[in-house]
C-alpha positions in Angstrom: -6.2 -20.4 -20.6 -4.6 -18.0 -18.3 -2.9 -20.5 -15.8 -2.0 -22.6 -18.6 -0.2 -19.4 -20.4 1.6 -18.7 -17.5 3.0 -22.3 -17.3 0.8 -24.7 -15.0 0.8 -27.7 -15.8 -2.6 -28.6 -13.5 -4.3 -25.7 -15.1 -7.9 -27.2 -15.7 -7.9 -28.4 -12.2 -6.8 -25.2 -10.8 -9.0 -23.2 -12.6 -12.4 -24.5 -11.3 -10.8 -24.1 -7.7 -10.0 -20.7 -8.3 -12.9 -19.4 -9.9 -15.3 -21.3 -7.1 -13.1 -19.6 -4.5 -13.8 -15.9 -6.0 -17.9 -16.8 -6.1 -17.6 -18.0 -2.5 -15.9 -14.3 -1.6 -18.4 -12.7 -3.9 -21.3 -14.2 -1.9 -20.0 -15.0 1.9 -17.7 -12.1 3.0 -19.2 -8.6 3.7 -20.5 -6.5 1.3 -17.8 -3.5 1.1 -17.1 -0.6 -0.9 -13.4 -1.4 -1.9 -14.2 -5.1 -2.6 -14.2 -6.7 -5.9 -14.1 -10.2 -6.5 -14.2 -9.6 -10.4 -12.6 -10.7 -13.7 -9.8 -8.1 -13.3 -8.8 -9.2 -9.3 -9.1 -12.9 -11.0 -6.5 -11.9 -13.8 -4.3 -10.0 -10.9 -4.2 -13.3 -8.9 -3.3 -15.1 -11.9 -0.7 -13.0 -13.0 0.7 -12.7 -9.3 1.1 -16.8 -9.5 2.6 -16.9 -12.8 5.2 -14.3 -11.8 5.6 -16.5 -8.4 6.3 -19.8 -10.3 8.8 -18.8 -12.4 10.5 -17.1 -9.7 10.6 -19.9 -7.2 11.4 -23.1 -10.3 10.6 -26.6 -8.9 12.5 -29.2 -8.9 9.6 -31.7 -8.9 9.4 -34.5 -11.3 6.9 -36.4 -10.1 2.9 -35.1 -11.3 2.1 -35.2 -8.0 4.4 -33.4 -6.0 4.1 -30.7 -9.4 0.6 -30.4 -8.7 1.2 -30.0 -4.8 3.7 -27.5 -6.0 1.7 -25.4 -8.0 -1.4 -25.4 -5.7 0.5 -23.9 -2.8 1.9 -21.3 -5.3 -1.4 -20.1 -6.3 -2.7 -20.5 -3.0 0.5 -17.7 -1.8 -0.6 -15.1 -4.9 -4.4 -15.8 -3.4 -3.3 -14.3 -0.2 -1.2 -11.9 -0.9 -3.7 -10.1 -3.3 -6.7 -10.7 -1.5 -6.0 -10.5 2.5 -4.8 -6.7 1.9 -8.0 -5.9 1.0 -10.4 -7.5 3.7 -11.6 -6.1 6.8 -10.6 -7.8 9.9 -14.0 -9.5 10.5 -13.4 -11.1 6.8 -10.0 -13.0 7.4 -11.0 -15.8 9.6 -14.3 -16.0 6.9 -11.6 -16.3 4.2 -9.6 -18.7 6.3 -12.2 -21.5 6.3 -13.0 -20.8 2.5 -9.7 -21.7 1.2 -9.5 -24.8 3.9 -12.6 -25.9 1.7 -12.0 -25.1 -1.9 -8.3 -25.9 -0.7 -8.2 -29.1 1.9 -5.8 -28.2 4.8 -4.5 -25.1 3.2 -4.5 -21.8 5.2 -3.8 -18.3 5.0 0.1 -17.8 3.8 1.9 -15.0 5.5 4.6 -12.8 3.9 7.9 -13.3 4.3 10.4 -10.7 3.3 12.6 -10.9 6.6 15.4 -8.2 5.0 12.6 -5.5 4.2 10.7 -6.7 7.4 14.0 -5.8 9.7 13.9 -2.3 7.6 11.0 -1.4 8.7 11.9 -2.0 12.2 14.5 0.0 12.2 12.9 3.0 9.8 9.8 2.9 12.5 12.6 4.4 14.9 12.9 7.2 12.6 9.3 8.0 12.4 9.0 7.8 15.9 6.5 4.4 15.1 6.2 1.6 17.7 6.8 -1.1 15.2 4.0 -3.4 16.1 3.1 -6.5 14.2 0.0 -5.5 12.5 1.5 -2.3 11.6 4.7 -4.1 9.9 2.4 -6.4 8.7 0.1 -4.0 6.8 3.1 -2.0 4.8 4.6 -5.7 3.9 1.1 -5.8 2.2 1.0 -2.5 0.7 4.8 -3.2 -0.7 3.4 -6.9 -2.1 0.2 -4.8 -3.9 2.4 -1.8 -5.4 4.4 -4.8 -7.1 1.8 -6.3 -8.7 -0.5 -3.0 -9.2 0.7 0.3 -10.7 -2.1 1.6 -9.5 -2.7 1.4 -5.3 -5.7 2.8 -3.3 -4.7 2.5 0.7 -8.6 2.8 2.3 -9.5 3.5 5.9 -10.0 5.9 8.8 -7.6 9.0 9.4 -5.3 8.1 12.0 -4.9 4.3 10.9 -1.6 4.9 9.6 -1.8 4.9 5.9 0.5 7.9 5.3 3.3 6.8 8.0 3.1 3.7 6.0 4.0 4.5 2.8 6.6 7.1 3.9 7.9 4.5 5.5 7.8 2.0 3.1 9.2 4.1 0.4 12.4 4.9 2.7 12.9 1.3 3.6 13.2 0.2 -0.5 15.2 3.3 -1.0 18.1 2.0 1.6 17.7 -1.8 0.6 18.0 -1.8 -3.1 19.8 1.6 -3.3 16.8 3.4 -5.9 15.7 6.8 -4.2 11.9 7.4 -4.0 10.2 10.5 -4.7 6.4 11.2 -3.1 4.5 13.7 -4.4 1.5 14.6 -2.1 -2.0 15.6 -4.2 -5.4 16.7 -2.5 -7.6 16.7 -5.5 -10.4 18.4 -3.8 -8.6 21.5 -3.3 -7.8 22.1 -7.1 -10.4 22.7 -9.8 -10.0 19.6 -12.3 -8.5 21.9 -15.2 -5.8 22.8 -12.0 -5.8 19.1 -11.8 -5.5 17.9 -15.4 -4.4 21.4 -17.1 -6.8 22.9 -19.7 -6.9 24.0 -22.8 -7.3 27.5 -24.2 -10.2 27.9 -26.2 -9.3 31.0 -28.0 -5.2 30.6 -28.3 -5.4 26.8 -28.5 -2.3 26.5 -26.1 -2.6 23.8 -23.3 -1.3 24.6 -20.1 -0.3 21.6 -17.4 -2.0 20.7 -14.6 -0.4 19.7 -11.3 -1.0 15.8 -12.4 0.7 16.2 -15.7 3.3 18.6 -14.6 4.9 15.7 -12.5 4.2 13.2 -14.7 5.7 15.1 -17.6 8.9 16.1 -15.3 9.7 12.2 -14.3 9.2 11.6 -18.5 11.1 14.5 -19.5 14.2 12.8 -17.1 16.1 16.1 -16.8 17.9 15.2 -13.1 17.8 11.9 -13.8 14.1 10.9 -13.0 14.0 7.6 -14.9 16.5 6.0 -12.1 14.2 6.8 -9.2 11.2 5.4 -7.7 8.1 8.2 -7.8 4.8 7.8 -5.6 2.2 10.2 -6.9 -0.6 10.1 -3.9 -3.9 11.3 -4.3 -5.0 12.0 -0.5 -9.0 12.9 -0.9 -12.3 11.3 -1.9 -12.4 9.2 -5.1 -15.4 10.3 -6.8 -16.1 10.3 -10.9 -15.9 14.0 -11.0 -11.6 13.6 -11.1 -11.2 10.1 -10.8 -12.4 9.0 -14.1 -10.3 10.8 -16.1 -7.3 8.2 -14.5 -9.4 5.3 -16.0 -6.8 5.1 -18.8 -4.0 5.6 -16.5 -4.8 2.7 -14.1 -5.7 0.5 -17.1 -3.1 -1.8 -18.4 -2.4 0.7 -21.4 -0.9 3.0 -18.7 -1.8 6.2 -21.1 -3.1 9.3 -20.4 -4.7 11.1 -23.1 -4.5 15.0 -22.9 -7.0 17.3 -25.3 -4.0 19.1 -26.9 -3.8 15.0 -28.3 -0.8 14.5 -26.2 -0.4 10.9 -24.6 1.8 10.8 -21.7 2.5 6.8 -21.1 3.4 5.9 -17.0 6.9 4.5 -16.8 7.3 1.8 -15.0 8.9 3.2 -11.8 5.3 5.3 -10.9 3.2 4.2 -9.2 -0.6 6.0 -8.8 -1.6 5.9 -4.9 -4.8 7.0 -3.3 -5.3 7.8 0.3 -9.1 7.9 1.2 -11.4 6.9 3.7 -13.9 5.2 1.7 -14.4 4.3 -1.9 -19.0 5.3 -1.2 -18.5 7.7 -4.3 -15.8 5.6 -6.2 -17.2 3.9 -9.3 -16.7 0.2 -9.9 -14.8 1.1 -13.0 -11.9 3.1 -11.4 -12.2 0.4 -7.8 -11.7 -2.7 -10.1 -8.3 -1.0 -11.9 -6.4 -1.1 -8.5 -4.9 -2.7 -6.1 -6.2 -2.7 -2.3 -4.9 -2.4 0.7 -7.3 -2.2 4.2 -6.2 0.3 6.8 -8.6 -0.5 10.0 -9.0 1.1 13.3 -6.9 -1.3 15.0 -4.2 -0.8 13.2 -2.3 1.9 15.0 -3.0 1.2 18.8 -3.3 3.5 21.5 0.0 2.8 22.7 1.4 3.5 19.4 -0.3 6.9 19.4 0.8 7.5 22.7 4.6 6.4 22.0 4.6 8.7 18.9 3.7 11.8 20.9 5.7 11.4 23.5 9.0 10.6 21.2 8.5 13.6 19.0 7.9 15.8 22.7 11.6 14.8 23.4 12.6 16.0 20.3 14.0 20.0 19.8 11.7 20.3 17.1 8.4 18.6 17.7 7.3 18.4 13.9 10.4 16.8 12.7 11.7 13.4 11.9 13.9 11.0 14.7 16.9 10.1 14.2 17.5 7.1 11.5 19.8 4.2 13.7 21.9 3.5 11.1 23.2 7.0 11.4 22.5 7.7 15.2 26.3 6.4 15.7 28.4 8.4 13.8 26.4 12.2 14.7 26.6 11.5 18.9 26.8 15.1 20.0 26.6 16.9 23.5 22.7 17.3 24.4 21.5 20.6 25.0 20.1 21.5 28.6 16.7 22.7 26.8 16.9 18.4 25.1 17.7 17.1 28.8 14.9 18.9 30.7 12.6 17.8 27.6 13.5 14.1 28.6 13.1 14.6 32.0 9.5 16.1 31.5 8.5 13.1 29.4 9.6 10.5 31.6 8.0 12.4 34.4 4.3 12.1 32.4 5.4 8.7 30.9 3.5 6.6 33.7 0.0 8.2 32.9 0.6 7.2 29.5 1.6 3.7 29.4 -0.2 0.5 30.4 -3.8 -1.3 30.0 -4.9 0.6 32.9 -3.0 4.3 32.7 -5.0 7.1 33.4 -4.8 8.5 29.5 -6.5 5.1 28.6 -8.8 5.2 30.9 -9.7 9.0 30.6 -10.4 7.8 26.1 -12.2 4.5 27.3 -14.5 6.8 29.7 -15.1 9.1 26.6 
């Protein structure tokens, strides 16, 4: 009913393909935390092909060739909702699952070569070696925030989850000219009356939270909030204890529900992100609501630690940002002697830094 509401014209076939595929995943990839293989990814993938179709409009006539057509469209929104999501062990598994619900189909990469060259260039910025996997995994996390208004971004610290977004949310600034705002959130560090606000019991008067003082300054659209992009990110554990109070919000209703009786509704240029390390004290209520994207270990390589170190040494202050290319040209100015002798000190250490066999690699590998 689904495919056939969003215009396929091969829906009944489809539909047994698709569902057999998600009881495959269910049952054959690894069991993990931040997986789900439910109604609600189902109706995502769905969705994500309906919006797909329309976009690309075939020019087929022939039933054949329509049903090629809309296979291989399905087949793309698979892919890029569910390959975010999977550990690295689970993509070849996935691989040989659509090859057999899907003869000769395989995994679909993305291809967004304007926001892909972006990135490139932004990595220069953040001092980022812009290596494929890394490029690769924020093209992923750009394809989920468009089809999820609510984005959880799981793995290790030090796999890159923060650069990425930061990144990410620069690189659509410049290309389509919106400005992003990110508001940074630990949720463990607040009380969750500090979190949501709380009402007085003697007074009756509610007083905001940190949560729904932003939301209500972006709705409020004093300094012209409604023509920006804003990334709320929760960077802690996702447990029920706060967590399930955003049930509402990361629900299609988009609503939060204050108990003054207040309802703040989420625009549609917010977007809810989580940063956490694992989803062990998540509930399957508030995992199923979002969108996923995997951050493993071998996402930021040891060569891309070891660049980003020794770029921000060179640098007069070692906490700030590089210098964005597309502006490098027009502020040349006279380097200090305190910036040359920097250089010169880095270059100097450089060689026990880079290569397979340097003696900082070797030194972690001993360890």
């Amino acid at each position: 009913v689904m495919l056939y509401s969003q215009g396929f014209k091969s829906a009944e076939r489809l539909a047994g393909k698709i569902v057999s595929l998600f009881d495959l995943c269910a049952n054959q990839l690894s069991s993990q935390p931040h997986y789900d293989f439910g109604l609600r990814a189902l109706k995502s993938v769905l969705v994500s092909a309906g919006n797909l179709k329309r976009a690309e409009k075939s020019e087929a006539t022939e039933i054949t060739a329509i049903n090629e057509w809309e296979q291989n469209v399905l087949l793309k929104s698979v892919c890029d909702t569910v390959v975010p999501k999977l550990v690295s062990e689970d993509i070849p598994l996935l691989s040989s699952l659509l090859s057999g619900v899907f003869p000769g189909s395989d995994i679909i990469q993305l291809h967004d070569q304007k926001l892909r060259d972006a990135i490139n260039a932004m990595c220069e910025k953040y001092n980022v070696l812009p290596k494929p996997q890394f490029v690769e995994k924020i093209m992923q996390l750009n394809q989920i925030c468009r089809l999820h208004h609510g984005v959880m971004m799981v793995g290790p610290s030090g796999a890159g989850k923060t650069t990425a977004w930061k990144i990410l949310l620069e690189c659509l600034g410049k290309i389509d000219g919106i400005k992003g705002e990110g508001y940074v959130v630990d949720p463990k560090a607040v009380t969750k009356d500090e979190l949501y606000g709380r009402l007085d019991s003697t007074t009756l008067e509610w007083t905001d939270g940190i949560f729904t003082h932003i939301l209500r300054t972006i709705l409020n659209n004093v300094r012209g909030e409604s023509n920006k992009r804003h990334w709320i990110i929760f960077d802690g554990d996702v447990d029920p204890e706060w967590a399930e109070n955003l049930n509402s919000v990361l629900d299609d209703n988009k609503l939060l529900t204050l108990p003054s009786g207040d309802r703040l509704s989420i625009p549609p240029n917010v977007r809810i992100m989580f940063e956490v390390e694992s989803l062990k004290h998540a509930t399957l209520a508030t995992v199923s609501r979002c969108g996923m994207v995997w951050f493993s270990d071998d996402v930021v390589s040891l060569d891309m630690t070891f660049h980003h170190y020794l770029a921000r040494l060179k640098q007069d202050e070692y906490d700030s940002l590089g210098v964005d290319p597309s502006e490098e040209k027009e502020s040349k100015k006279e380097e200090s002697p305190a910036s040359i002798v920097r250089k010169q000190c880095v270059a100097a250490i450089r060689p026990l830094f880079d290569g397979q066999d340097s003696f900082l690699t070797k030194v972690l590998t001993f360890a």
